[in-house]
Residue frames relative to the residue before (quaternion, step in Angstrom):
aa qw qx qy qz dx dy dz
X 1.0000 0.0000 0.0000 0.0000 0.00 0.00 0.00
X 0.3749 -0.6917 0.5820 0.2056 3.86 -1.16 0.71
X 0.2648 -0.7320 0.6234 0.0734 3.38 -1.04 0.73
X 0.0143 0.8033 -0.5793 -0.1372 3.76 0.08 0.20
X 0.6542 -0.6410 0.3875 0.1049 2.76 -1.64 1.68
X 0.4815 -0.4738 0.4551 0.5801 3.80 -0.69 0.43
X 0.6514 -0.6505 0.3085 0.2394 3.22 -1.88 0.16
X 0.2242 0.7420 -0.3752 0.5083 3.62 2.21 0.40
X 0.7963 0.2704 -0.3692 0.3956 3.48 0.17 -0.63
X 0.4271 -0.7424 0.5046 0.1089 2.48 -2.01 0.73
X 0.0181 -0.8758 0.3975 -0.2731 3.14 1.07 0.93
X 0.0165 -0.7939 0.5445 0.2702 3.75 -0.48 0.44
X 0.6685 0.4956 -0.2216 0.5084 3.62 1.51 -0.08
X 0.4594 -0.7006 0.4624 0.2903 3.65 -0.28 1.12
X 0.6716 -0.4330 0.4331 0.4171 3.43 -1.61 0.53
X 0.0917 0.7165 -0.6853 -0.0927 3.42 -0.81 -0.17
X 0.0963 0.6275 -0.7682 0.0822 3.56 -1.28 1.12
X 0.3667 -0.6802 0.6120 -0.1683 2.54 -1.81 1.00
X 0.4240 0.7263 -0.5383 0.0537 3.71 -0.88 0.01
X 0.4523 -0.6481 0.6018 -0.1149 2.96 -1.84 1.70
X 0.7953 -0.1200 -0.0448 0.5925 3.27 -1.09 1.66
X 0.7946 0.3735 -0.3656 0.3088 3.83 0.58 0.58
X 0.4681 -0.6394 0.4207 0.4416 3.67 -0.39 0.45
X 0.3988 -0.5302 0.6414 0.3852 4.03 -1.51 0.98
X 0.0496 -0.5288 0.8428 0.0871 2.72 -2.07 0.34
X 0.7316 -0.4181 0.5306 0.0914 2.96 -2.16 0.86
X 0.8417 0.1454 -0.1392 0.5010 3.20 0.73 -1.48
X 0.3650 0.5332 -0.5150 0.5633 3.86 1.22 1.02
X 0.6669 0.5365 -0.3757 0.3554 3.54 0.36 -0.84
X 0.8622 0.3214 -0.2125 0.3289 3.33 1.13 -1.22
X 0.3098 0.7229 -0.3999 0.4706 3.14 2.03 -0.05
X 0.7627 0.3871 -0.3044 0.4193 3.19 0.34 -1.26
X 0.7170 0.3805 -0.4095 0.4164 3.90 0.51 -1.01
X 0.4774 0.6962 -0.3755 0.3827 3.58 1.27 0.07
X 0.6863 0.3114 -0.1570 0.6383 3.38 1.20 -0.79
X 0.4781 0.4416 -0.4747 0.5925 4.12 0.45 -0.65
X 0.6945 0.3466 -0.4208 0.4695 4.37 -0.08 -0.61
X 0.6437 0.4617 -0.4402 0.4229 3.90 0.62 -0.66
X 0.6568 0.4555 -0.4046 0.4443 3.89 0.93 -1.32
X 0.6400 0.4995 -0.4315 0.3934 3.94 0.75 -0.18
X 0.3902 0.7435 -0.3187 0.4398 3.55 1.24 -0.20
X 0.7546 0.5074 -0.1352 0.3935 2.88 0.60 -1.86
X 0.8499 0.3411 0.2676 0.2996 2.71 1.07 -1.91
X 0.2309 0.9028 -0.3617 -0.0307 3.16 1.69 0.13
X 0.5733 0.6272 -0.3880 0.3568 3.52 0.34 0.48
X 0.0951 0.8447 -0.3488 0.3948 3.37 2.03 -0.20
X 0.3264 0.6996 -0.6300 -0.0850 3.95 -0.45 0.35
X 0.8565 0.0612 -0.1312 0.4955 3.76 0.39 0.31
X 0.1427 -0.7685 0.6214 -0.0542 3.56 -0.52 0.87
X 0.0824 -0.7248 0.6836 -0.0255 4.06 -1.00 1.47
X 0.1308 -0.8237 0.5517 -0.0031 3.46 -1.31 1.30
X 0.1261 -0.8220 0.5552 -0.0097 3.69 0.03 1.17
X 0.0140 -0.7556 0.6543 0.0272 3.61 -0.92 0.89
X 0.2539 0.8229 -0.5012 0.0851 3.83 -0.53 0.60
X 0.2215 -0.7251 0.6344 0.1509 3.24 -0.74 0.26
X 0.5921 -0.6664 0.4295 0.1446 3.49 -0.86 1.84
X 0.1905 -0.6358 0.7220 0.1954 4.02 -0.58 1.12
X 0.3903 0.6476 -0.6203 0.2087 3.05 -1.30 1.00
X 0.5972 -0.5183 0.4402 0.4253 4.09 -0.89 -0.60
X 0.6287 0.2093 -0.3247 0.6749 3.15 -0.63 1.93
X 0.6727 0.5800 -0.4594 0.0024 3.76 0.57 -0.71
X 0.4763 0.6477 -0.4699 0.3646 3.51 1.60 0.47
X 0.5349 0.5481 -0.3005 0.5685 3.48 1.56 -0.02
X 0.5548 0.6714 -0.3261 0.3674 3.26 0.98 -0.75
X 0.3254 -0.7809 0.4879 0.2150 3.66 -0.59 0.84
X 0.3566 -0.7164 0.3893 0.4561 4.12 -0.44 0.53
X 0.4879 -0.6477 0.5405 0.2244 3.35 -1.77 0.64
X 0.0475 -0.8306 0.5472 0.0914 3.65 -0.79 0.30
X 0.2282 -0.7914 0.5638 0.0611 3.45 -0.50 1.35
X 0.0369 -0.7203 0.6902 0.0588 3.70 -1.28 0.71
X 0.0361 0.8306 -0.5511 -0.0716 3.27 -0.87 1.03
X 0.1603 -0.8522 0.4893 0.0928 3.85 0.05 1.02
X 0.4867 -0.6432 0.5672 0.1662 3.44 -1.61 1.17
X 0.2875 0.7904 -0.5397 -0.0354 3.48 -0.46 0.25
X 0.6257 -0.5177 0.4510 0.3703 3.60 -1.22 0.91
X 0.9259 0.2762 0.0145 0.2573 2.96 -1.20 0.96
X 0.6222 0.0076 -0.0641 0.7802 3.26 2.26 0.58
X 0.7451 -0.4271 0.3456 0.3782 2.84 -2.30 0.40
X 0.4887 -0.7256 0.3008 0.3797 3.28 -1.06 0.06
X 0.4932 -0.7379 0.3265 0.3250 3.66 -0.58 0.81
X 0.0520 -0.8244 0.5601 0.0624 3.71 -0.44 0.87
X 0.1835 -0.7720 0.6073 0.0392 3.15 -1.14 0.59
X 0.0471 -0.6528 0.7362 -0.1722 4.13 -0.64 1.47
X 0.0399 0.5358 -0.8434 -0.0085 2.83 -2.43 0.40
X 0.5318 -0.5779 0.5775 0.2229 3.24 -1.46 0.75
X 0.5000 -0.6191 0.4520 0.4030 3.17 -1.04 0.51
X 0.3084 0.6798 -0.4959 0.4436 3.98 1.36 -0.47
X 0.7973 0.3897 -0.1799 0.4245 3.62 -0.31 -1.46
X 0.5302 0.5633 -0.3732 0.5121 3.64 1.19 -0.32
X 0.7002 0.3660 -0.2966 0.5364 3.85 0.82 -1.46
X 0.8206 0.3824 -0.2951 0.3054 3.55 0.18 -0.35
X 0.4826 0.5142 -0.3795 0.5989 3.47 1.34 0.55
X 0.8666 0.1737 -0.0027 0.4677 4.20 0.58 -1.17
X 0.5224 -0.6435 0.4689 0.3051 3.76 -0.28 0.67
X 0.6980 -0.2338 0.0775 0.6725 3.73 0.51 -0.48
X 0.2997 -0.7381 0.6037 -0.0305 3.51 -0.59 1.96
X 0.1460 0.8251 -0.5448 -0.0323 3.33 -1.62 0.54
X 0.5804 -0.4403 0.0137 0.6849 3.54 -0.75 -0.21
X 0.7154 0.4908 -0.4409 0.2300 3.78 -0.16 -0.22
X 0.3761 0.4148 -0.5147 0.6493 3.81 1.35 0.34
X 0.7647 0.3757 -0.3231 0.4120 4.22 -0.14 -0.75
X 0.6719 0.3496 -0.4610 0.4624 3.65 0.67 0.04
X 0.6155 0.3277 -0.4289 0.5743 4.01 1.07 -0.40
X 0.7448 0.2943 -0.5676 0.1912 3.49 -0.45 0.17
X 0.3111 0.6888 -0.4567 0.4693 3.47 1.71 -0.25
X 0.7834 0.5396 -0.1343 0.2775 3.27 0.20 -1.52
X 0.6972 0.5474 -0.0224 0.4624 3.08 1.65 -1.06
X 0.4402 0.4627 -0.3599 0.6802 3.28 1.75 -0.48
X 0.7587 0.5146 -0.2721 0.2924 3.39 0.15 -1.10
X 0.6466 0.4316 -0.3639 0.5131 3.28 0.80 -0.59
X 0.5315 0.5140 -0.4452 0.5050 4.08 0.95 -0.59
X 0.6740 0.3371 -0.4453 0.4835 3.73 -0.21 -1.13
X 0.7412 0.3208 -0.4878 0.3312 3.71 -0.31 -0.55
X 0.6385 0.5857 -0.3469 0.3591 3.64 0.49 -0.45
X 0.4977 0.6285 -0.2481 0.5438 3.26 1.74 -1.03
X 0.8179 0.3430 -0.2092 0.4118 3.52 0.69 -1.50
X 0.4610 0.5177 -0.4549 0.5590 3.89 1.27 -0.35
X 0.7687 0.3839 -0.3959 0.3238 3.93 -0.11 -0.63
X 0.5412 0.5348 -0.4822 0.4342 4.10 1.72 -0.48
X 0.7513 0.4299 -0.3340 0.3731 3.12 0.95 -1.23
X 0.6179 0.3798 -0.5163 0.4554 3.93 0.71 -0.13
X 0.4310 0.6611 -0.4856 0.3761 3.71 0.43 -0.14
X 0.7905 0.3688 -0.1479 0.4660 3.38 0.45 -1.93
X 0.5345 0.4487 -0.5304 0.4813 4.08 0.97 -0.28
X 0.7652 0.3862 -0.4105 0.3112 3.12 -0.09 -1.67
X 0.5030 0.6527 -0.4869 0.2898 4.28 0.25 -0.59
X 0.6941 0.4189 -0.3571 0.4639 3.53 0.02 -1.18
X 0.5145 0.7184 -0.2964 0.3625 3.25 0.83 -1.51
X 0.6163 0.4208 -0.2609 0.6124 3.74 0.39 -1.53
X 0.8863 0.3607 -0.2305 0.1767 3.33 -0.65 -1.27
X 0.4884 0.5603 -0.3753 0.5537 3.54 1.30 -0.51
X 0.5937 0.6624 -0.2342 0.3923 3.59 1.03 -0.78
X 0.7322 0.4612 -0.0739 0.4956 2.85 0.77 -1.75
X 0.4240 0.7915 -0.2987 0.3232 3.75 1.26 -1.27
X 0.3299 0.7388 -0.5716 0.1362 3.13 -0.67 1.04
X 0.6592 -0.6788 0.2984 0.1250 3.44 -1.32 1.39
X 0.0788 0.8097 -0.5780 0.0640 3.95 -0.01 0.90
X 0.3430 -0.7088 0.5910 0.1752 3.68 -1.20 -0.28
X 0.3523 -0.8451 0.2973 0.2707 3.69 -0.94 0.56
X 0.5360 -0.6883 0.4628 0.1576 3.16 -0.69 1.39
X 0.8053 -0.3065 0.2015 0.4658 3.49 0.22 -1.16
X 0.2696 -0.8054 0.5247 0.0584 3.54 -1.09 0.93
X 0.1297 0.7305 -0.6705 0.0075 3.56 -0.92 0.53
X 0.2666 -0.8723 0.4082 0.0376 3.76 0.28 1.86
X 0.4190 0.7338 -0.2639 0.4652 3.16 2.24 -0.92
X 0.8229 0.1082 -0.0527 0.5553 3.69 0.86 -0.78
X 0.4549 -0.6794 0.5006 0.2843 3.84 1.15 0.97
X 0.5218 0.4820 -0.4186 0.5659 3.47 0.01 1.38
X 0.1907 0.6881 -0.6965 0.0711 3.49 -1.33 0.95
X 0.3014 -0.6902 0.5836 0.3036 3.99 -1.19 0.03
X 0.1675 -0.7489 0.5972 0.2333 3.36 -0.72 0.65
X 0.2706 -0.8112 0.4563 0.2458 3.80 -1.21 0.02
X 0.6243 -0.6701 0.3150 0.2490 3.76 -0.56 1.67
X 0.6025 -0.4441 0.4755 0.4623 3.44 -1.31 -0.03
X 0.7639 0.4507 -0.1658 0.4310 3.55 1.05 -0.91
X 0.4970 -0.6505 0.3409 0.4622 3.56 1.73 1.06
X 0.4879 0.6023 -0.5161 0.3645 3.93 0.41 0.36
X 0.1906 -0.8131 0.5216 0.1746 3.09 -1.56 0.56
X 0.2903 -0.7794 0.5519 0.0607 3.61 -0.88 1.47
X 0.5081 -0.6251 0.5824 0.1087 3.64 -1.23 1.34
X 0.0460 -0.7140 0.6809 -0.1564 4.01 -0.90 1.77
X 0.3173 -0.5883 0.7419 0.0526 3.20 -1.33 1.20
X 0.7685 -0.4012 0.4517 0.2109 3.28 -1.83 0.45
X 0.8375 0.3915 0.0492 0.3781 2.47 0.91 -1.66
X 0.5818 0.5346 -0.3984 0.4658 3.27 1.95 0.13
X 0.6103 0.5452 -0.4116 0.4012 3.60 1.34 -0.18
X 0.3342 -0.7823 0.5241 -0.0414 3.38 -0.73 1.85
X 0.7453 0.1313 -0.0652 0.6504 3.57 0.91 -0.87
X 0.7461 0.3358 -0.2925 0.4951 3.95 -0.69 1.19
X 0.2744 -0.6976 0.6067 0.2644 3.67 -1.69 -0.12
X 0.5560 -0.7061 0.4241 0.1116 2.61 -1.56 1.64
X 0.5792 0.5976 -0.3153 0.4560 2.96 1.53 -0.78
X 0.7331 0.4654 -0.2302 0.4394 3.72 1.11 -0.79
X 0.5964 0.6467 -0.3583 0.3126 3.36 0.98 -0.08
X 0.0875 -0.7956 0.5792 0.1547 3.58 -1.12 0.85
X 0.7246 -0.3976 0.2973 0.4780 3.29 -1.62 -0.32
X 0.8002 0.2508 -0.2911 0.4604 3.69 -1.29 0.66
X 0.4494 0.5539 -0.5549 0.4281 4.02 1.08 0.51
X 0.3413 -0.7684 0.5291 0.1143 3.33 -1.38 1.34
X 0.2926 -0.8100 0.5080 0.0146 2.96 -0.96 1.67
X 0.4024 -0.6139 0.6480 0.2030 3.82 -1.10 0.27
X 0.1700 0.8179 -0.5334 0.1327 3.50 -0.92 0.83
X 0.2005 -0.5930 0.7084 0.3260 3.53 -1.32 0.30
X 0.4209 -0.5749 0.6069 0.3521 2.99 -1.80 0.34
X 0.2193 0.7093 -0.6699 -0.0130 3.58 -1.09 -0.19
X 0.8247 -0.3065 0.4030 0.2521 3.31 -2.49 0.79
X 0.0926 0.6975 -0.7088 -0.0501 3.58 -0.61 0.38
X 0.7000 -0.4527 0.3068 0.4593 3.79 -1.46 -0.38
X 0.7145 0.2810 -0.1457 0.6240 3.70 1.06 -0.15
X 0.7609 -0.3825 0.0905 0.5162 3.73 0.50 0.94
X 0.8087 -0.3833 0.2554 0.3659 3.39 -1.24 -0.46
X 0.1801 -0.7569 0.6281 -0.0095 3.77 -1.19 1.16
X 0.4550 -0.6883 0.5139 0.2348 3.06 -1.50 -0.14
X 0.2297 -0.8429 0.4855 0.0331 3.48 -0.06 1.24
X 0.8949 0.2290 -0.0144 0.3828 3.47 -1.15 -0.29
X 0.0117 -0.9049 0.3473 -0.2456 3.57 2.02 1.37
X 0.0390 0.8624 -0.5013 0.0595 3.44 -0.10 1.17
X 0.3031 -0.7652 0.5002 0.2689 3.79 0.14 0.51
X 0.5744 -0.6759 0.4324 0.1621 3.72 -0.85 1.23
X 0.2571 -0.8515 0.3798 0.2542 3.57 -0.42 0.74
């Protein structure tokens, strides 16, 4: 069954809840569209979000605590689900049910999205810095025999390059007086040039 989301969200994919071997309830439905509105908070990029409640047919399964599955759409990757065994339910709550299983569902969930908003600010804000930071030198001298050249600054100085700092270009192709991009940065014996990009 579909649940449709208050009309704020921006979702292109309707709620969708669900539940297996368990009776709906009214007040599960809104708990849940209560907390699917908080993960959109978090998250506003969210475009579709599936809720499964069930309770496992098996031996014991009237003992058995229900299970709540979240599976979240996000632009731009797989989609992020979130399960717990009903095990992890008994060993967290003395006598667990669906409302300990919809917050702890809910709880994982809300971490992974927070987790995933902080890679993706991480990965904007970088480039950002560096293009910033970027600054424009020329090569001085090469010795390819030992993966290692010095390049020489606007300010007639000369900065230590690894092989392995040149990210955009070949090291192998480079001569003296090609202009290189570069961050400075701290090596173990003073300052180097890091992140070496070879000028088109």
């Amino acid at each position: 069954m579909a649940a449709p989301m208050a009309p704020d969200s921006n979702m292109q994919v309707p709620l969708e809840i669900a539940f297996h071997n368990i009776d709906s309830s009214a007040w599960v439905e809104r708990e849940i569209r209560a907390r699917v509105a908080d993960l959109e908070r978090i998250y506003s990029r969210l475009n579709s979000c599936r809720v499964r409640v069930e309770k496992r047919v098996k031996k014991n399964a009237g003992k058995s605590p229900p299970v709540v599955r979240i599976e979240l759409g996000i632009p731009g990757r797989k989609d992020l689900v979130v399960s717990h065994e009903p095990e992890h339910l008994r060993q967290k709550f003395q006598t667990p049910d669906i409302r300990n299983a919809i917050h702890e569902a809910f709880r994982i969930a809300e971490r992974r999205l927070r987790d995933l908003k902080e890679q993706r600010a991480r990965k904007t804000k970088t480039p950002r810095h560096d293009s910033g930071n970027q600054l424009l030198g020329q090569v001085a001298e090469l010795h390819p025999d030992r993966d290692f050249g010095f390049l020489v600054t606007n300010e007639g100085g000369l900065l230590y390059f690894h092989r392995n700092s040149v990210l955009a270009g070949d090291f192998d192709a480079l001569k003296q007086g090609d202009e290189l991009f570069y961050v400075e940065d701290a090596g173990d014996t003073g300052p180097i040039a890091a992140k070496v990009r070879v000028k088109a």
